[in-house]
C-alpha positions in Angstrom: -17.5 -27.9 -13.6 -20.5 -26.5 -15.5 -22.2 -23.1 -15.3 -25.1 -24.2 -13.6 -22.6 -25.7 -10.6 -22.0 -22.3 -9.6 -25.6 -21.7 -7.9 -25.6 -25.7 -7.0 -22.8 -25.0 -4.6 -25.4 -23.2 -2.0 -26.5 -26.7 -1.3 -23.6 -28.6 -1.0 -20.2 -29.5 -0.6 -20.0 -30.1 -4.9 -16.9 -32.2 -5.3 -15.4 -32.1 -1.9 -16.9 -35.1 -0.1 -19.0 -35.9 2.7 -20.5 -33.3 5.0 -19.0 -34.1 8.3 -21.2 -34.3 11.3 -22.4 -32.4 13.5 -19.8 -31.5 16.5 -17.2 -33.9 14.7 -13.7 -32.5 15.5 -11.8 -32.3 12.0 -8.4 -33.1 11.4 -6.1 -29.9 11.9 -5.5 -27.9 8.4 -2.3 -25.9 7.6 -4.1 -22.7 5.9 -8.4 -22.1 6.7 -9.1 -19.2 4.1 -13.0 -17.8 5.1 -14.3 -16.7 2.0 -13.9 -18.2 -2.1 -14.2 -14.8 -3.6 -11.6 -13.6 -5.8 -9.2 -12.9 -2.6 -10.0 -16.3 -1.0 -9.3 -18.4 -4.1 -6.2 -16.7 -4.9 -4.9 -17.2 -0.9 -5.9 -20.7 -1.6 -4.0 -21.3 -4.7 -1.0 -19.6 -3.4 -0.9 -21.5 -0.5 -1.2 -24.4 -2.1 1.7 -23.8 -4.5 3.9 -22.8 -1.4 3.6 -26.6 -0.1 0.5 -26.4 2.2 -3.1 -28.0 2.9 -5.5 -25.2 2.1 -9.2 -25.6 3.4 -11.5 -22.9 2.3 -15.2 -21.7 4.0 -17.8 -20.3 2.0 -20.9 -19.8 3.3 -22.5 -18.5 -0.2 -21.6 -19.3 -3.4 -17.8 -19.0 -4.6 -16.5 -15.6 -6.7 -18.0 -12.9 -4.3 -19.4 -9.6 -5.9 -17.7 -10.8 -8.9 -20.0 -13.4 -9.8 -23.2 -11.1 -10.0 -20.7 -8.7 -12.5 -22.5 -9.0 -16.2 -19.0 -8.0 -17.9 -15.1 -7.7 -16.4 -12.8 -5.5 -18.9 -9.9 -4.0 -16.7 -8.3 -7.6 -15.5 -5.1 -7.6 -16.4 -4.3 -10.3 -19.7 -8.3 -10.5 -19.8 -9.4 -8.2 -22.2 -13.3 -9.8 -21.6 -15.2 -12.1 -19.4 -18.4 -12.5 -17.4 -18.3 -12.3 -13.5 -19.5 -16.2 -14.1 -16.6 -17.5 -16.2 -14.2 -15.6 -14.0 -15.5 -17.0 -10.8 -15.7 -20.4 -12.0 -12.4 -20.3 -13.8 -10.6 -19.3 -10.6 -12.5 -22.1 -8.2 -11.6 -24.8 -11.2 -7.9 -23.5 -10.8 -8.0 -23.6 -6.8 -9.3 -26.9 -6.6 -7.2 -28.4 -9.6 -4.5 -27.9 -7.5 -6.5 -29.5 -4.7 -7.7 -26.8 -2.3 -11.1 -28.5 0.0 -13.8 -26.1 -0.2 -16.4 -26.7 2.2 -19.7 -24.3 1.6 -20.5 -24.0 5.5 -21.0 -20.6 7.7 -18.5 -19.8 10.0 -20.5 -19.5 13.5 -17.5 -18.7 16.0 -13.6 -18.1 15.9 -11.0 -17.8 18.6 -8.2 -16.5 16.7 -5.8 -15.7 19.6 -4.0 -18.9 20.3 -0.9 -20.7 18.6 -4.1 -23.7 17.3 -7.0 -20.8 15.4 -10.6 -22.7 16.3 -13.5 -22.2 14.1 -17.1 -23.4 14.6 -19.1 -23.8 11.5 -22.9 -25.8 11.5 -21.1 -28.9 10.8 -18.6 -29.5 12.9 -15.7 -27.6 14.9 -12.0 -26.8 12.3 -8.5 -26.3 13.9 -6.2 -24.4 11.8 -2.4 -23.5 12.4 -3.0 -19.9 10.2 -6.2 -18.4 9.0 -7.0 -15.8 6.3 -9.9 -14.0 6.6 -11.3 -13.1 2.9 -14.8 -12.7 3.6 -15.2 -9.6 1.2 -18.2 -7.0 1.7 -21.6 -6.5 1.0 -24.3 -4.4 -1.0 -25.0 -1.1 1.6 -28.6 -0.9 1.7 -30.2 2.7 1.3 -32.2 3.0 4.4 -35.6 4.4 2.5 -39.3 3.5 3.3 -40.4 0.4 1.9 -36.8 -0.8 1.0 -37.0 -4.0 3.6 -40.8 -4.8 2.5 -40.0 -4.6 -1.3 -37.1 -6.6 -1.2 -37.5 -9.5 -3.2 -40.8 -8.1 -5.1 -39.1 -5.4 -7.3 -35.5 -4.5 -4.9 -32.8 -5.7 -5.6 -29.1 -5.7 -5.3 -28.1 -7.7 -8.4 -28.7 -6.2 -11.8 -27.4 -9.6 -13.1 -29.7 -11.3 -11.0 -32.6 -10.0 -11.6 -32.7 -7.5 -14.5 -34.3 -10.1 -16.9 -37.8 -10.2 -15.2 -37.9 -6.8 -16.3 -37.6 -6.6 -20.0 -39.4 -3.6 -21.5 -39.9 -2.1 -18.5 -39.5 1.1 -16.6 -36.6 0.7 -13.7 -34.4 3.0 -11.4 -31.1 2.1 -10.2 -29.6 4.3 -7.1 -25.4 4.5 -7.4 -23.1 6.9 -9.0 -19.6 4.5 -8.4 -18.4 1.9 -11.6 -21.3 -0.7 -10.1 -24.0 1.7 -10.7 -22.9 2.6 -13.8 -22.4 -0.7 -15.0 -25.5 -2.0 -13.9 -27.2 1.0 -15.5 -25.7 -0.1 -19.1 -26.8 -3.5 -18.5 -30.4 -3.0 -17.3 -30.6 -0.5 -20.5 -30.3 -3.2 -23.2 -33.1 -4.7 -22.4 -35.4 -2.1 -20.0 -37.6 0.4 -21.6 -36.0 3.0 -19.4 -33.7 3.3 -16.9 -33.4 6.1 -14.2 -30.1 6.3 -12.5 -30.3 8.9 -8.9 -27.5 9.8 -8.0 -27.0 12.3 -4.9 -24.6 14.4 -6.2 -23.9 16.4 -9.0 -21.2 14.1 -10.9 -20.7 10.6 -11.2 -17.9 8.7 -9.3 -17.5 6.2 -11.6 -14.4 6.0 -14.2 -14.5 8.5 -17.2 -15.6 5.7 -19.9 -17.7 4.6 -18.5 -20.0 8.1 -17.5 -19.5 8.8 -21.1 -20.9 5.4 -21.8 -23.8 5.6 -19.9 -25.0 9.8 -21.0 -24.8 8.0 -24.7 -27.4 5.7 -24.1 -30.7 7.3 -25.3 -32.9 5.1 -22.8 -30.6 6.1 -19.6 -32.3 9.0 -17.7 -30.0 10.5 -15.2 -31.3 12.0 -12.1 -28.1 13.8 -10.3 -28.9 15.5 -6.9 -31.5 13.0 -5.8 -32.1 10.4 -3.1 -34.6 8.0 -2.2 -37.3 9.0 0.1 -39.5 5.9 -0.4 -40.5 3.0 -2.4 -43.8 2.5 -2.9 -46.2 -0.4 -4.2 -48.4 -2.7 -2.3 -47.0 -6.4 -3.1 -44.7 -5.2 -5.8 -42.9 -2.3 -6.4 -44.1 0.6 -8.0 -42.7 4.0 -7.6 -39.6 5.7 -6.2 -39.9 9.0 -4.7 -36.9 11.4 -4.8 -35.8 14.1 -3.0 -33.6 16.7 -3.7 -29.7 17.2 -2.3 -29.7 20.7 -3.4 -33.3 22.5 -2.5 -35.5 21.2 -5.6 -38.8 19.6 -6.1 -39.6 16.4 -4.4 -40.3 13.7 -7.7 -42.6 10.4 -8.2 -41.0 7.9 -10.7 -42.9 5.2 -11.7 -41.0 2.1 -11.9 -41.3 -1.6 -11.7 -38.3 -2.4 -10.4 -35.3 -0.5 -8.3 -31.6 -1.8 -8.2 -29.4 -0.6 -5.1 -25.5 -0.1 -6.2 -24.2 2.6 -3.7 -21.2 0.8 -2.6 -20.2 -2.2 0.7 -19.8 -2.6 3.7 -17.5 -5.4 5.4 -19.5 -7.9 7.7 -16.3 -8.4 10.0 -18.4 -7.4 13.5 -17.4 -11.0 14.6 -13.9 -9.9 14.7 -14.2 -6.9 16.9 -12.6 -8.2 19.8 -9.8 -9.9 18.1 -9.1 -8.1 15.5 -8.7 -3.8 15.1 -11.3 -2.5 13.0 -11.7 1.5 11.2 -14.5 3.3 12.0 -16.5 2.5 8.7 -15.7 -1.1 10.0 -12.7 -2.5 7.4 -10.0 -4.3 9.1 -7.3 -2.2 9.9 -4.2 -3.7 7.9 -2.3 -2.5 5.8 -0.3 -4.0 2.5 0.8 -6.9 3.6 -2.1 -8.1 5.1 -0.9 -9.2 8.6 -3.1 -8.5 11.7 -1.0 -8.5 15.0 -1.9 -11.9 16.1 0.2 -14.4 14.8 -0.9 -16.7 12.0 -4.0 -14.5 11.6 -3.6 -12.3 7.5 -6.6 -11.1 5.9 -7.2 -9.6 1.9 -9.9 -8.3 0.0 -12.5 -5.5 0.2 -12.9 -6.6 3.9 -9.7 -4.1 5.1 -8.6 -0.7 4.6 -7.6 0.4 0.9 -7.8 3.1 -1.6 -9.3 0.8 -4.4 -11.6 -2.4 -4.3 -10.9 -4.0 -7.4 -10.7 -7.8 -8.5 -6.9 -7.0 -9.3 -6.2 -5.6 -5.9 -8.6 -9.0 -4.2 -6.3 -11.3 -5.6 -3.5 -9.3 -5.4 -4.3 -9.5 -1.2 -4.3 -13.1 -1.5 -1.5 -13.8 -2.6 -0.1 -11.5 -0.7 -1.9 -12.9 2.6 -0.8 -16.7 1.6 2.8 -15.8 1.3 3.1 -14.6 4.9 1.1 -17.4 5.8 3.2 -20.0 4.4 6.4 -17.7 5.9 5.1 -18.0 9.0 4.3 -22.1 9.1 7.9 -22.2 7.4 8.9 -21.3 10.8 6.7 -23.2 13.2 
């Protein structure tokens, strides 16, 4: 598949066949997977190799957060790759080994019973197990003029978007590895880039702080939050306040990139599944829920640390019991 199937995907089924009706019953699959990031694909190709039909439901665009990642260098045996080539080389793998991914959103789920029933726009899907890999989100900072700016100077994808504004001024909120990445990466081609960050020491890993209070173009704001973003059609300012009693500050800036961690979408699941209080499904290592057939993996349940490794290491983790438990149906 080429580079530029990656975003075709939003808009089709690529090479998986026809779009089923709508309402059309589908045949019942061994293994559903909801999600193709890093977690999903691995569950897939796991299952797969265990001796089972694996369908998989993305209602984006396969590799997750990963694919919006300019550089990945702490895969194991990887010593480089883009987010791109890393998402693409994992769905080329998956469906090598013939995994069906369908690109529809899930609508509904009853997960209880022996037969799992999903409902996505296109028809209704029986599965005998499910894995739930549906990953998290960008949090959102909450600020003035966030919503309304969105598109026209916010944004949640350095890699996205951080070409439209070469040789310009930009901030990016964040103090974890994203932030910290993004920063380096807006800063090779931005005139300047401000990085807030509410506390008084970065989060990220040590080379990577180190890497970014070398760059001469980086300015680091510590102790600061957003108040508001300002600008009439476009963005144009950020106004910080400070954590710790300072001055209130206008930056102007043409764009502002929001890295300040996820949050897991799994509200559907509420009454099927138990949840933590930040919302992460509440499973532990080997990624079984208590109803049967159900497993999920990824940065969508409890853990210490959201990394590819750990995604795909939940997958295959999640596929194994999966096929353990078919073994015994």
């Amino acid at each position: 598949m080429r580079l530029g199937g990656l975003n075709n995907c939003l808009f089709g089924f690529a090479e998986t066949g026809a779009i089923p009706e709508k309402g059309m019953v589908i045949n019942m699959k061994d293994i559903v997977v909801i999600g193709a990031g890093p977690a999903g694909l691995t569950a897939a190709i796991y299952g797969i190799r265990a001796g089972y039909q694996v369908t998989v439901l993305e209602e984006n665009i396969y590799g997750g957060q990963v694919a919006s990642t300019p550089t990945v260098e702490n895969y194991p045996g990887i010593e480089s790759i883009t987010g791109v080539d890393f998402s693409i080389s994992l769905y080329n793998q998956a469906t090598a080994l013939g995994a069906e991914i369908l690109f529809e959103k899930l609508e509904s789920c009853d997960l209880k019973g022996e037969v799992k029933k999903l409902q996505t726009a296109n028809g209704a899907i029986e599965a005998r197990a499910v894995i739930i890999a549906n990953g998290a989100k960008r949090a959102k900072l909450g600020c003035e003029g966030e919503e309304r700016l969105t598109g026209r100077g916010v944004s949640y994808c350095a890699t996205c978007d951080g070409a439209f504004y070469k040789g310009k001024e930009v901030a990016i909120v964040g103090g974890g590895n994203t932030a910290l990445e993004d920063a380096l990466f807006l800063s090779n081609n931005c005139s300047a880039v401000h990085l807030v960050h509410r506390r008084d020491q970065f989060r990220g890993v040590p080379i990577l702080q180190e890497s970014v209070k070398k760059r001469e173009n980086i300015v680091i704001h510590y102790n600061a939050v957003p108040r508001a973003i300002t600008g009439e059609n476009a963005v144009e300012a950020i106004v910080l306040d400070s954590t710790v009693g300072g001055e209130s500050e206008t930056i102007p800036v043409s764009g502002v990139f929001v890295a300040i961690g996820t949050k897991p979408e799994n509200e559907r699941y509420k009454d099927q599944l138990p949840l933590t209080d930040g919302g992460y499904f509440d499973v532990g290592e080997d990624c079984t829920t208590p109803l049967p057939g159900v497993y999920v993996a990824g940065d969508s349940r409890r853990k210490p640390l959201r990394q590819i490794v750990t995604a795909t290491a939940d997958g295959a983790v999640a596929a194994t019991m999966a096929a353990g438990y078919l073994n015994q149906q």
